[in-house]
Steps between C-alpha positions, in 0.01 A plus 500: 500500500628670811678846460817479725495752792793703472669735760763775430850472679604787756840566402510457099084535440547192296189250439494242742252193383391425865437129415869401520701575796621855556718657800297727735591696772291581790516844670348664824399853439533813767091437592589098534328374179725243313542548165604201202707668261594268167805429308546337164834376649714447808750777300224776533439403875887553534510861323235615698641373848812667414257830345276494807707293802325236666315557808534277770128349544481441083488196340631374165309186412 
């Protein structure tokens, strides 16, 4: 039987089982890379947009 592959979220460092949908966001660092950062749930994505402030080349998918 297959493990399933988990992830941990950004804002709450919850388990995230990565088989089942999950919000991400994608961010573009100072040297260009783009990062995907994971959240457990669109609440987390919204605490850490209002911890952080969104940039204006992000992405919340």
């Amino acid at each position: 039987m297959d493990t399933p592959s988990t992830e941990t979220c950004t804002y709450c460092e919850g388990e995230i089982e990565t088989s089942e949908w999950h919000p991400v966001r994608a961010v573009r660092s100072d040297e260009d890379d783009v990062e995907i950062l994971p959240f457990c749930e669109s609440e987390c994505v919204e605490r850490w947009n209002d911890e952080q402030g969104p940039a204006e080349d992000d992405y919340v998918v």
